[in-house]
Structures are given as C-alpha cells and as structure tokens.
C-alpha positions, -999 to +999 in steps of 0.1 A: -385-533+743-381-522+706-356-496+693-355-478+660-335-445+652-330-427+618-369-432+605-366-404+584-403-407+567-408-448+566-437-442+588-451-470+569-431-492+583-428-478+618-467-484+624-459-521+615-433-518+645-456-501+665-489-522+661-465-553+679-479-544+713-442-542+725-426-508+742-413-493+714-378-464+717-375-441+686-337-426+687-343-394+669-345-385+629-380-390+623-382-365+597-367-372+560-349-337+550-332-356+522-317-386+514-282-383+508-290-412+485-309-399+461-316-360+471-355-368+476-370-357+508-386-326+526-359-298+515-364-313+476-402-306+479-394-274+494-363-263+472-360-283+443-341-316+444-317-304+419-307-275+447-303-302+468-284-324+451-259-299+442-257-292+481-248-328+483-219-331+461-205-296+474-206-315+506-193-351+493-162-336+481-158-316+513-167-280+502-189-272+532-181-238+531-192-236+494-226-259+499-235-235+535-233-205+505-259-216+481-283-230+506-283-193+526-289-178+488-319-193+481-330-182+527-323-148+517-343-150+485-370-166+492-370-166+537-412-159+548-419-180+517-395-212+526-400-208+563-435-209+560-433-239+537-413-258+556-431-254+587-463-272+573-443-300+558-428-309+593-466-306+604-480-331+575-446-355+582-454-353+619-490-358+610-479-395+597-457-402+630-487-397+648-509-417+630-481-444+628-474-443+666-515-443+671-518-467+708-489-478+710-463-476+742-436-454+725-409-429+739-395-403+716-362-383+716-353-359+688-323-359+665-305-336+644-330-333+616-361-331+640-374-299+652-379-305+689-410-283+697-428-293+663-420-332+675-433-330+706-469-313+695-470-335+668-471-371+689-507-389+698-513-396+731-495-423+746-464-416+727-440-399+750-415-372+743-385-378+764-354-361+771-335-360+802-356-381+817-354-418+833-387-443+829-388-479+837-397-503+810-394-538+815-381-536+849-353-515+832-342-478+845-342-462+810-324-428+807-330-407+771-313-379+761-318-362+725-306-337+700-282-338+678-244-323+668-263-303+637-295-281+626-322-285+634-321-307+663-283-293+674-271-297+714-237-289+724-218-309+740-222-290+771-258-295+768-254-330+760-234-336+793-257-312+813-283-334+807-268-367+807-254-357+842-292-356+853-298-392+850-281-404+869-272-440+873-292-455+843-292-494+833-299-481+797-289-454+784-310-441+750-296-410+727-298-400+690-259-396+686-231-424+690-201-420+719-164-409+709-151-444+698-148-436+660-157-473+648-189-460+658-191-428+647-177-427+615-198-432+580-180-454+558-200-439+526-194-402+537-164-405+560-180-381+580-175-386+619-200-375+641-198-384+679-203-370+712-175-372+734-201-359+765-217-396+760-187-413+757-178-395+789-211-406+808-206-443+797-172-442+815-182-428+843-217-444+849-213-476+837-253-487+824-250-520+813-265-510+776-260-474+753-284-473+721-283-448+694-284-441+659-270-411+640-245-431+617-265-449+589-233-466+577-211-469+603-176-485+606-189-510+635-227-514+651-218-523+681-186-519+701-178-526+744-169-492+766-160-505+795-186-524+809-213-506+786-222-528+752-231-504+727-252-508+697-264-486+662-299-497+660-299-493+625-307-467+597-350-477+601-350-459+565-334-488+547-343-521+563-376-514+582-363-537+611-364-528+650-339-544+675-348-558+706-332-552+737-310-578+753 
C-alpha cells in the first residue's frame, strides 16, 4: 500500500503514483487553495494573488484577526460572483483528480482544504471515498477518518472522536490531521500547531500498530512512537512527488 497526503494540485504526479498498480491511500488536501509559498493557487485565480498574498503576511505575522477582515470584504463584495467561481474551479481541479486516479485501487479522505461533498462526486469509479470506515487492504484492517481542524474541510474534535470511536480496533489507522504530540504537529516554517487531541486519544486507547497523516508540510518530526502506535507524516506530495509505502 501507498500513502500520499497534502497533493494540493500535483495531479501530475499523483497519476504517476497511481498507474503503479499498488493500493494507493490519499490523506486529504487534494485541492491547491494557495501556496503559502508563493500565493499561487485556486483563491489567486479566484481573487487575485496579490489579495492573497497580503492574507498571507497578515497571517505570518500573526494578525489573523486582521487577514479574516479583508478576505470577508471582498465575500461581501463580490459573494454570488466568488461563490459561483469557486465552485467550478473545485469542479475542473477535481476533474484532474479523477482523471489522475483513472483504474486505480485508491481510498480517499478529505482534509481541511477539500470540500467533502464536491470530493466525493468528483472521484472515478474505483476510487473510494472513505470516512469512518474500516477496509482490508493487504490483509490489513484499515480505518480512515477525514476532515480537517479548518474551512473547508473543518471537524471538531467531537466529530473527530465520534467517528474515530466507530472503528473500532484498527491495525492502521488513516486521517488527514496529525495526533497531540507537538513534534508532529507543529510547522517549523509557520510555527503554526495544528493537532487533534481526539486522535491522539484513540491511539492511546486502541493501540493500531501504524497512524498515517499529513496536515503538517514542515513538521518538527515525521514520525514519532505513541505508545505502541508508530506514527508517520507521509509527506507534503506537493513538493517531492514521492509516496511512502507502508511497513
């Protein structure tokens, strides 16, 4: 089995993962609102990437409050027209998933910047949108468990636990965000934490031997031991175009 999280537009790449015949896990972030890097992405097509840049360094030098403000300025200015924009973006980016994911064995869970109902319309057949749900790959019992701790794709972490609790005993355990250990959770570039203390909570008390995830494109540590759980970042799929393998 294959595992990539954070693809955020490289579908490109992806469908060179995908053609290797192998089952393939995507951890969320498939779509590519905009790269913290450079500003390019879905919201600078559908904004301006000067707009979005200046979101960016309100939020690099921790003025959230101040970036939240301009983004709803241009909503109120502009809503039916940015709405309906950005709901055939995420159409044509999902139209590129699909054709990436074309025959191959994948499962899908959404992150924070996916839309969950737009994901799931917009897979082929034979890619399967998963959340909440156990499947056996490999002779592996394979739980998956998505959203995110922000728009689009936000879950609480009451929902994340809800549905965590539902798996029951899994002997790997997928999600789009990383457990409460900060090492993992924390971006060195942004210094932003983000971490779910429902999974770290689950891990502890269900022991699978393996937790995957993605989220943090830069964390502190990409892989760490809870308990008896080895836990890995797959990677930020954007940058390096590599899966991992499992085991």
């Amino acid at each position: 089995m294959l595992l990539v999280a954070d693809v955020h537009g490289a579908s490109r790449a992806l469908a060179r993962v995908a053609r290797s015949g192998e089952p393939l896990a995507v951890l969320g972030d498939l779509l590519d609102l905009f790269d913290y890097r450079t500003g390019e992405g879905l919201m600078a097509e559908l904004v301006g990437r000067d707009l979005v840049l200046e979101f960016l360094r309100l939020r690099g030098r921790g003025e959230v409050a101040a970036a939240r403000a301009a983004w709803r300025v241009v909503e109120e200015e502009r809503r039916e027209e940015v709405a309906a924009r950005f709901d055939e973006l995420v159409r044509a980016a999902y139209a590129e998933v699909a054709e990436a994911l074309a025959g191959a064995e994948a499962y899908v869970i959404y992150g924070n910047a996916d839309p969950p109902g737009a994901l799931r319309a917009g897979l082929p057949p034979g890619a399967r949108f998963v959340d909440g749900e156990v499947v056996e790959i490999e002779g592996l019992r394979v739980g998956f468990v998505g959203g995110g701790l922000n728009y689009p794709g936000k879950r609480s972490e009451e929902e994340l636990a809800e549905k965590l609790a539902g798996l029951g005993e899994v002997d790997v355990l997928c999600t789009h965000v990383a457990p409460a250990v900060d090492p993992l959770g924390r971006d060195v570039i942004s210094g932003r934490a983000k971490h779910s203390r429902a999974v770290l909570d689950y891990l502890l008390a269900s022991r699978p031997r393996w937790h995957y995830f993605g989220d943090i494109h830069q964390p502190q540590a990409l892989t760490w031991r809870v308990g008896e759980t080895l836990c890995r970042n797959v990677g930020y799929f954007r940058a390096t175009g590599r899966a991992v393998r499992h085991g």
